[in-house]
C-alpha positions as CSV (number, residue, x, y, z in Angstrom):
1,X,-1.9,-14.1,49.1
2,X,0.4,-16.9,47.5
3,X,-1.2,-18.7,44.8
4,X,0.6,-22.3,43.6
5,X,-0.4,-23.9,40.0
6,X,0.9,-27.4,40.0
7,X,1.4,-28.4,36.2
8,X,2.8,-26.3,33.2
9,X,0.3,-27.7,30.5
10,X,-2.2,-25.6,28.6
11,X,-4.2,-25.1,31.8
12,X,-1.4,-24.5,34.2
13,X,-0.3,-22.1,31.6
14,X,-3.6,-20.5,31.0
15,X,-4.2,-19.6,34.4
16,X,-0.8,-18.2,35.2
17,X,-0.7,-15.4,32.1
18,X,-4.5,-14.5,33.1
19,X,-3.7,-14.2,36.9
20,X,-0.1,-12.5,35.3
21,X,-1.9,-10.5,33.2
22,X,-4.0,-9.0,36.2
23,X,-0.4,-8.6,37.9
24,X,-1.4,-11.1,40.4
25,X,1.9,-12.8,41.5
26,X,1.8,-17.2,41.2
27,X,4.2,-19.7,41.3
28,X,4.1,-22.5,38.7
29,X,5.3,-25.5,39.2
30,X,6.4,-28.7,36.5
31,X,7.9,-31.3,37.4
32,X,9.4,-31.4,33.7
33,X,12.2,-29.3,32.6
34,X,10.1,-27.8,29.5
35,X,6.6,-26.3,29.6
36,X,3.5,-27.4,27.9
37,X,2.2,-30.6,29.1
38,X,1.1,-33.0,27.0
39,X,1.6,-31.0,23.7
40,X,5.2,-30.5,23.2
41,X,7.9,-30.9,20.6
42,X,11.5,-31.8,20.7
43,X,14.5,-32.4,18.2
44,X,14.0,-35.4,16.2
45,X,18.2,-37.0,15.7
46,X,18.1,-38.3,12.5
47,X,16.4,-36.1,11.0
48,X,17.4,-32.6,12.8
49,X,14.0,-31.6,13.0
50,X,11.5,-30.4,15.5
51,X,8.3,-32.5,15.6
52,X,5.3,-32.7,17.7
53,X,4.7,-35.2,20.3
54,X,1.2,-35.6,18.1
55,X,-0.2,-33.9,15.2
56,X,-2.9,-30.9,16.3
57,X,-5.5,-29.3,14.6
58,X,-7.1,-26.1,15.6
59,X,-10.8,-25.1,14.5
60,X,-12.5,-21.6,15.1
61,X,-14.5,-22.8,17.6
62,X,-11.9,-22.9,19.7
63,X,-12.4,-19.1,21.1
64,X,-10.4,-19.4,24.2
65,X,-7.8,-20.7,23.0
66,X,-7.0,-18.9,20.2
67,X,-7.5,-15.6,22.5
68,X,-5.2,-17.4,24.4
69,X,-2.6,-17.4,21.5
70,X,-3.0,-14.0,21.1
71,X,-2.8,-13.3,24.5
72,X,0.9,-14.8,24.6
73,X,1.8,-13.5,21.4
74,X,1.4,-16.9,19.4
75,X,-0.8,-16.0,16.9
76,X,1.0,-16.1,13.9
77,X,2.5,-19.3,14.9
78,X,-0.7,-21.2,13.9
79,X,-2.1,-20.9,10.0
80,X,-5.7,-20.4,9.3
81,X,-7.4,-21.9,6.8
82,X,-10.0,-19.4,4.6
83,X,-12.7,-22.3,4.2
84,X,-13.2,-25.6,5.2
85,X,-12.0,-28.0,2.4
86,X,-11.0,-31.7,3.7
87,X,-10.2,-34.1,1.0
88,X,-11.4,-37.3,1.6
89,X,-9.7,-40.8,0.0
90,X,-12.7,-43.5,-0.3
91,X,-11.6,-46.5,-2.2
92,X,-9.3,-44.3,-4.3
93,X,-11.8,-41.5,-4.7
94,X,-11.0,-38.8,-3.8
95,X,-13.9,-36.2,-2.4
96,X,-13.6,-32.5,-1.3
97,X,-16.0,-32.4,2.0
98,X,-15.7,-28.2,1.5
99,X,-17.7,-25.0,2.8
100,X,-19.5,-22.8,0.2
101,X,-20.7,-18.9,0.8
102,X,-24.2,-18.3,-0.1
103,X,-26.0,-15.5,1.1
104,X,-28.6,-17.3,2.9
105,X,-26.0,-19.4,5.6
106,X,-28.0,-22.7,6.3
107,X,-28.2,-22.9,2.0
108,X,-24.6,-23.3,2.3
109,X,-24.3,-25.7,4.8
110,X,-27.3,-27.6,2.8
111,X,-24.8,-27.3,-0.5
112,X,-22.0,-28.9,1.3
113,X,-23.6,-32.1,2.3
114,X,-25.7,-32.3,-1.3
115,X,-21.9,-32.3,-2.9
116,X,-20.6,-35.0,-0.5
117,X,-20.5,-37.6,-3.2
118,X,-18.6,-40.6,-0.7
119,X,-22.5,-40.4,0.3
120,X,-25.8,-41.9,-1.9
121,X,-28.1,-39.7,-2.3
122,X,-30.5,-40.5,0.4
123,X,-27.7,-40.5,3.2
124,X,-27.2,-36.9,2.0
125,X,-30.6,-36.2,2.8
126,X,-31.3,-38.0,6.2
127,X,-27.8,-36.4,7.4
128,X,-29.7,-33.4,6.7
129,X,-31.9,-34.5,8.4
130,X,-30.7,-35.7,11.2
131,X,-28.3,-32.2,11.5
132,X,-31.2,-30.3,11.6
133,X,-32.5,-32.3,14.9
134,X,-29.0,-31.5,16.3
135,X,-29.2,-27.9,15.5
136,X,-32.6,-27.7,17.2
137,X,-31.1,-29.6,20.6
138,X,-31.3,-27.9,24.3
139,X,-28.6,-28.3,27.3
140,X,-31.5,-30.2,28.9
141,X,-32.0,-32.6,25.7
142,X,-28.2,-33.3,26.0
143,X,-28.0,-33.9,29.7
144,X,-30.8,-36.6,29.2
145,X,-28.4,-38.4,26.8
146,X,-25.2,-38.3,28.5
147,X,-25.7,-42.3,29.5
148,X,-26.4,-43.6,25.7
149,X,-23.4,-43.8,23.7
150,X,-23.0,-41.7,20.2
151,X,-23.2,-44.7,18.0
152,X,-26.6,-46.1,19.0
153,X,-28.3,-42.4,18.9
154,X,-26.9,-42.0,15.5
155,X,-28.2,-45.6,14.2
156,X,-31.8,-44.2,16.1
157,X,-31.8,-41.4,14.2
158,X,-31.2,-43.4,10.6
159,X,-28.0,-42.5,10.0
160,X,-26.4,-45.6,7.7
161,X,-23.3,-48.0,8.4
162,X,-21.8,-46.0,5.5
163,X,-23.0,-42.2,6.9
164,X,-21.5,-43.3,10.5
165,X,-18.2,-44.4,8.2
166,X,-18.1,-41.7,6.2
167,X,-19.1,-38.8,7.4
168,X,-19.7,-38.9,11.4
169,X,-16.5,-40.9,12.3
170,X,-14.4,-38.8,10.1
171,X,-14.9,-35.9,12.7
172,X,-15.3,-37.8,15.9
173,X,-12.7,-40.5,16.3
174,X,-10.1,-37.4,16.0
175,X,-11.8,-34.9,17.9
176,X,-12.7,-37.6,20.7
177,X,-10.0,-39.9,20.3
178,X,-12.2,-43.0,20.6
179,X,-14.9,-45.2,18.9
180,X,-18.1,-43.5,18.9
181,X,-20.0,-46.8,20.5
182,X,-17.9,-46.1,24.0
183,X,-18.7,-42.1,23.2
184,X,-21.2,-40.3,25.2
185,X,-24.0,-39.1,22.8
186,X,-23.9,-35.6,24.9
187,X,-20.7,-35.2,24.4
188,X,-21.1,-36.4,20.6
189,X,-24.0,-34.0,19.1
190,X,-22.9,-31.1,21.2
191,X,-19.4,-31.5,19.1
192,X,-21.2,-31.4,16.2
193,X,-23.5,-28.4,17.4
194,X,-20.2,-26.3,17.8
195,X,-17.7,-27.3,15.1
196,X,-20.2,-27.4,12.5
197,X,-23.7,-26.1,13.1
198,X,-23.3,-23.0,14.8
199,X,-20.8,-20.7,13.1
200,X,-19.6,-21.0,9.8
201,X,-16.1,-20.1,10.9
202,X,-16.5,-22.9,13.7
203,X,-15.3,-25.6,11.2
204,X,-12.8,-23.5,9.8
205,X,-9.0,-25.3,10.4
206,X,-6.1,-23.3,12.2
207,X,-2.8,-25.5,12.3
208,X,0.5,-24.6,14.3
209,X,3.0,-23.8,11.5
210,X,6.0,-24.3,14.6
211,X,6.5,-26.9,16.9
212,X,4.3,-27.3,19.6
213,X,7.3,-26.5,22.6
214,X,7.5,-22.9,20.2
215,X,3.4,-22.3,19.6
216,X,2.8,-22.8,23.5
217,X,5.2,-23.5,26.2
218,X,7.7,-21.1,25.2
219,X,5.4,-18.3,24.2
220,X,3.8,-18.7,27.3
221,X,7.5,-18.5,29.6
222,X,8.8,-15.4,27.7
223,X,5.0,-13.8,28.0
224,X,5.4,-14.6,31.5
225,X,9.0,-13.3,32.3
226,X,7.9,-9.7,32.2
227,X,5.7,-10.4,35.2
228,X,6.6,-11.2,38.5
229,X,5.6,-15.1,38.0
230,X,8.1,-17.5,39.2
231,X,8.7,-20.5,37.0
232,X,9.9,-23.5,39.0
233,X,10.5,-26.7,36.4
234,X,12.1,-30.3,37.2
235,X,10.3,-30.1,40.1
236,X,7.6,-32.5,41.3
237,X,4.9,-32.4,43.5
238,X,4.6,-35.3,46.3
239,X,1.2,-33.9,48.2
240,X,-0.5,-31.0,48.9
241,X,-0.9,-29.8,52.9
242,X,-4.3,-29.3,54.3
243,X,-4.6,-28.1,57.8
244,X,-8.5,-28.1,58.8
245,X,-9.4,-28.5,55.5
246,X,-7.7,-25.4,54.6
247,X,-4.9,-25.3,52.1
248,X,-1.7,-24.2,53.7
249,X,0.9,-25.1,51.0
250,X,2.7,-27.9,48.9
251,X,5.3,-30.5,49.6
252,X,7.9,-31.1,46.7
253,X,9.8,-35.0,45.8
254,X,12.8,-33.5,47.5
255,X,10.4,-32.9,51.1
256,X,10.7,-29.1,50.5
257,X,7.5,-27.3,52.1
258,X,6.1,-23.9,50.2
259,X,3.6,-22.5,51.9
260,X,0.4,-21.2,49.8
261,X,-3.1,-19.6,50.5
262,X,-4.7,-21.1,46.8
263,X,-2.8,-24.4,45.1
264,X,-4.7,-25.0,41.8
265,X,-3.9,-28.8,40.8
266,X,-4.2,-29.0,36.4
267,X,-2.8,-32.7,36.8
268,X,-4.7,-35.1,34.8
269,X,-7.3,-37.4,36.3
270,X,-4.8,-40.6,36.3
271,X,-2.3,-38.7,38.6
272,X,-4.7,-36.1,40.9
273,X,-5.2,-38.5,43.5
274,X,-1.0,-39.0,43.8
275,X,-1.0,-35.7,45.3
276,X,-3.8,-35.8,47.8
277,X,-3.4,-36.9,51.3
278,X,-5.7,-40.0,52.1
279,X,-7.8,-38.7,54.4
280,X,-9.2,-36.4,51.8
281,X,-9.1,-39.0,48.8
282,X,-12.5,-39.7,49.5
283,X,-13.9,-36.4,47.8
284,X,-12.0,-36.8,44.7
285,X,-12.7,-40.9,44.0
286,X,-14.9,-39.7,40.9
287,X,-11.3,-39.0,39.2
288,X,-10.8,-42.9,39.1
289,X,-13.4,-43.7,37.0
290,X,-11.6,-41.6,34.2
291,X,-10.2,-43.9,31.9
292,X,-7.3,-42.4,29.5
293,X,-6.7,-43.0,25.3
294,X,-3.9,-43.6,23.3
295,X,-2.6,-41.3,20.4
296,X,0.1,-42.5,18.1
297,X,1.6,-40.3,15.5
298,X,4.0,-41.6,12.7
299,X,6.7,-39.6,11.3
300,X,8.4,-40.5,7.7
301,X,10.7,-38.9,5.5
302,X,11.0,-39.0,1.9
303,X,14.0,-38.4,-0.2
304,X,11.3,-36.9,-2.9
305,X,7.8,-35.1,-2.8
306,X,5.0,-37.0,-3.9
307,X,1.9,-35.6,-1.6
308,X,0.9,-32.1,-2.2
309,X,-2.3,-31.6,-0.3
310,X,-1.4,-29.9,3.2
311,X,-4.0,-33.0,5.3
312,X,-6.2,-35.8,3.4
313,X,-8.5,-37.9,5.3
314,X,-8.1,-41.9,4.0
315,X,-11.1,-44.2,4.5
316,X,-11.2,-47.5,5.0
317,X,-7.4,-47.5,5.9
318,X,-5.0,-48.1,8.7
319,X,-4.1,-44.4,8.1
320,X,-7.0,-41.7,9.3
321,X,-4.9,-38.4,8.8
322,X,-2.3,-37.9,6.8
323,X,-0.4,-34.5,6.7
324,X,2.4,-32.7,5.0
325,X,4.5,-31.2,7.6
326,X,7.0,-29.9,5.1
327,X,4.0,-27.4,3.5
328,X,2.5,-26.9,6.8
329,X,5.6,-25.7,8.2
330,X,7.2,-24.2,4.7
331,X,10.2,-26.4,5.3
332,X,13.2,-25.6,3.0
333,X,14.1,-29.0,3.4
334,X,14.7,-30.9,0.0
335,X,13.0,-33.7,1.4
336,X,9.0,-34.9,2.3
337,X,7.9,-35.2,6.2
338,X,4.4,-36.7,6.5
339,X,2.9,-37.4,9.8
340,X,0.6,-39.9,10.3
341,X,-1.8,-39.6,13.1
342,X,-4.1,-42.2,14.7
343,X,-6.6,-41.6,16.9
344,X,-8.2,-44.5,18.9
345,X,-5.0,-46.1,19.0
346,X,-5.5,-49.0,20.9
347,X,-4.6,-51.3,18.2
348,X,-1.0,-49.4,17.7
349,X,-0.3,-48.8,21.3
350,X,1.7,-52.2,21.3
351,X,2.8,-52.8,18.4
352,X,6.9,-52.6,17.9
353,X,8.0,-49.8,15.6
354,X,9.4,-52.4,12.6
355,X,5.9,-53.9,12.8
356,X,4.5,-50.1,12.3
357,X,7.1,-49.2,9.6
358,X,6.2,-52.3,7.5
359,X,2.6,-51.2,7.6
360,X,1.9,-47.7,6.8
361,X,4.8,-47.8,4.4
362,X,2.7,-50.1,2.4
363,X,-0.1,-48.5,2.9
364,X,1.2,-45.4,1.6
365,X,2.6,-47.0,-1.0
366,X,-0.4,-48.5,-1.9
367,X,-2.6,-45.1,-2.2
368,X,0.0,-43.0,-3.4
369,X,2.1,-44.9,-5.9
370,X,4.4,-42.0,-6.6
371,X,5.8,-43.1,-2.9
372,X,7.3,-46.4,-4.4
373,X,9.9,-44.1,-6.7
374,X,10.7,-42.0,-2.9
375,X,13.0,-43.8,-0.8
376,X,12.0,-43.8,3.2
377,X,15.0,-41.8,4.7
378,X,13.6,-41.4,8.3
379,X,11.2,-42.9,10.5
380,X,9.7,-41.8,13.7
381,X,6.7,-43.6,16.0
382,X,5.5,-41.3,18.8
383,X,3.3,-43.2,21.3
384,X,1.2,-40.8,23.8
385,X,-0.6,-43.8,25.6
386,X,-2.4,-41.3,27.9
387,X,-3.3,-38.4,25.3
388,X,-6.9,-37.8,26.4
389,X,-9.5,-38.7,28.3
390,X,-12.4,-40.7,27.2
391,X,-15.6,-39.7,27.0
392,X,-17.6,-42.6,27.4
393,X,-21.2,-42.5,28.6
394,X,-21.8,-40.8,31.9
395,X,-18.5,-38.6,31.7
396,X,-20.4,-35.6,32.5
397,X,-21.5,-36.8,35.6
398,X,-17.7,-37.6,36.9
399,X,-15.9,-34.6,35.4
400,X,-14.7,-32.7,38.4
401,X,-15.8,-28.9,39.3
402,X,-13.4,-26.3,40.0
403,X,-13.7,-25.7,43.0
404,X,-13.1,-28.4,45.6
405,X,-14.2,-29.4,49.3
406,X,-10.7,-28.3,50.4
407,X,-10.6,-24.5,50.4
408,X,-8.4,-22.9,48.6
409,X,-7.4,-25.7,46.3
410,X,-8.8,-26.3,43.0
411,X,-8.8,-28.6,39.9
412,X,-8.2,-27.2,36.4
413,X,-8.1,-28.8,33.2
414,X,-9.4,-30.4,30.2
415,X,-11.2,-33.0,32.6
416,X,-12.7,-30.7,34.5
417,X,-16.7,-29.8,34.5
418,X,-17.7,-28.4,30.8
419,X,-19.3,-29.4,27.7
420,X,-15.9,-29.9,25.7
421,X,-13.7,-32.9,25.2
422,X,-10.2,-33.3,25.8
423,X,-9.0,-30.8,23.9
424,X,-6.7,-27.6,24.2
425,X,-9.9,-25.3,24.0
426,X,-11.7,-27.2,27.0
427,X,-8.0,-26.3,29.1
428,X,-8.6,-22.9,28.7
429,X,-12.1,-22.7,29.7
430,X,-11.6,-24.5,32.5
431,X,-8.6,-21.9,33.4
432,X,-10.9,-19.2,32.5
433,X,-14.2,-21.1,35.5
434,X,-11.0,-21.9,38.0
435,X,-10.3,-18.1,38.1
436,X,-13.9,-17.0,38.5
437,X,-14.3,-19.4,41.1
438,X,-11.2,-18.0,42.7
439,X,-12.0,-14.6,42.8
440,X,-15.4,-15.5,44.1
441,X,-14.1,-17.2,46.9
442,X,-11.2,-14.6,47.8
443,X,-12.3,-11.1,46.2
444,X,-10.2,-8.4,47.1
445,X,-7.6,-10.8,49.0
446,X,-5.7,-11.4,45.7
């Protein structure tokens, strides 16, 4: 039985070292001439560096994938962080939001919050309170909120202008990539259920000390050359072929034909529809209604150190996350690379780079005045204008299933049915339900 997988990202990736792994023989097709998708790296010219199409942070929530890692070997290409400490830049405070051990668990969690001084005291309190509701939520309670947005549930639950600012956005806009007022409260509280209710580990920060292109596309390739995968790149997919309703194969750009019992699409939502023939477009019209977010990530260079922290988050700034890719990645360069990443990037998306530069070079100067005696050697604006997808009220209603109408072709990805946003680890699970599905529908055939 011939199994296709059109699209090397996470998910395309997943699902061919799992099916590998279980020696079952795939094909795997990108239409780009490096693996990976949409988290990649490549060689920056000026500065003779690798760097990331966008900054990533992993937390040990993320199960799959970090099984994933391991699966490929990758581990140790990604750092983990003992505890949770984020420092947090308030009108130039500076606040340590930090995990503390106590023997009882939840008396931890409580210390935490109580020692979040960007907070008054009574928003310390209510967010307790309003945490504890969360922690005490059901599948069914989420379901019923997955039309009200994020912002107005958190306002109904007395949660303060300055609590939303300082505390709930500071997770949310990165992790969702959007304002929380076109967020579906769902998807909202159950982020907060896993990354910081659930497991004391779940908050815990793992970042890829490599380049992205190294961490996953080509630890994936060399995991997958021992098998008997084939690995067909620069190669795009016009349509898929259906024969009474059945899958029989794929058509390439250049009007090849391969024929296939199982083609598993992990395109995104913008570009699934590209590939299906119009008389069967009808079943996957939910994809439309997908809208897609903008990530920008900012790359400087300075001739001297000045920031020592390895990520800082900056409030009530232009600049959200700020990290030190030099310490991150133990650089033995002599000179400072920070990345700036912004989420909900709508207002950047446009903007020319000399408009850019101008900004968040003051604006670094401005909070770390050490900057002003470091002379800007490099500068780098990355502009992912289709990063993730949004999450706005009702998403779980449109997010497609596995498996399809058409038998023997499927939909993977982080769009697809689950309770995760667009992130790596909601790729994996969906690689991880595509396979089950799979083998449900074709047993002992594979």
């Amino acid at each position: 039985m011939k199994i296709i997988i059109i699209g090397g990202g996470v998910s395309g990736l997943a699902i061919s070292c799992k099916l590998a792994k279980e020696k079952i023989d795939n094909i795997l097709i990108e239409k780009r001439p490096f693996l990976g998708g949409r988290a990649y790296s490549f060689f920056d010219k000026n500065s003779k560096e690798e760097i990331d199409n966008g900054q990533h942070i992993i937390v040990g929530a993320c199960k799959e994938f970090i099984n994933f890692l391991s699966e490929i070997n990758a581990i140790e290409k990604i750092s983990f962080e003992k505890k949770l400490r984020i420092p947090v830049l308030n009108k130039n405070k500076l606040v340590n939001l930090r995990s503390h051990n106590f023997p009882i668990k939840i008396l931890g969690k409580v210390f935490s919050i109580l020692q979040y001084k960007h907070l008054k005291l009574r928003e310390r309190i209510s967010l307790l309170k309003t945490l504890y509701k969360i922690s005490k939520m059901k599948p069914k309670d989420l379901k019923e909120l997955d039309n009200e947005n994020f912002y107005n549930w958190l306002k109904n639950n007395n949660q303060s202008k300055n609590t939303i600012h300082c505390f709930w956005e500071l997770f949310a806009i990165p992790a969702l990539n959007d304002e929380i007022k076109n967020v579906s409260a769902s998807i909202g509280i159950r982020l907060f259920q896993v990354a910081f209710i659930e497991s004391d580990i779940n908050a815990n920060f793992a970042i890829p000390n490599v380049g992205l292109t190294k961490l996953l596309g080509d630890s994936a390739e060399n995991f997958l050359k021992n098998t008997n995968t084939k690995i067909i790149k620069n190669q795009e997919i016009k349509s898929i072929i259906v024969k009474n309703d059945k899958i029989s194969g794929v058509i390439t750009k250049d009007d090849r034909k391969i024929k296939s019992d199982i083609v598993i699409s992990t395109l995104p939502p913008n570009q699934i529809l590209d590939i299906i023939p119009k008389n069967y477009q009808s079943y996957f019209k939910k994809s439309k209604e997908i809208n897609m977010a903008p990530i920008v990530g900012i790359h400087l260079w300075f001739e001297n150190y000045f920031f020592d922290e390895k990520f800082m988050v900056v409030l009530g700034s232009p600049i959200q996350w700020i990290f030190n890719d030099s310490k991150i990645k133990n650089s033995s360069s002599s000179f400072q690379h920070i990345v700036i990443s912004l989420s909900n990037a709508w207002e950047w998306k446009n903007k020319p780079k000399k408009v850019i530069k101008e900004i968040f070079l003051s604006e670094i100067n401005k909070l770390f005045p050490k900057s002003k005696k470091s002379k800007l050697i490099n500068f780098s604006v990355i502009k992912m204008l289709n990063a993730t997808f949004r999450c706005q009220p009702g998403i779980q209603k449109i997010r497609s299933k596995n498996r399809t109408k058409i038998k023997g072709l499927y939909i993977s990805g982080d769009w697809a049915e689950s309770e995760w946003p667009s992130t790596m680890e909601a790729a994996v699970i969906s690689a991880k339900n595509t396979i089950l599905d799979i083998k449900k529908d074709f047993g002992n055939k594979l």
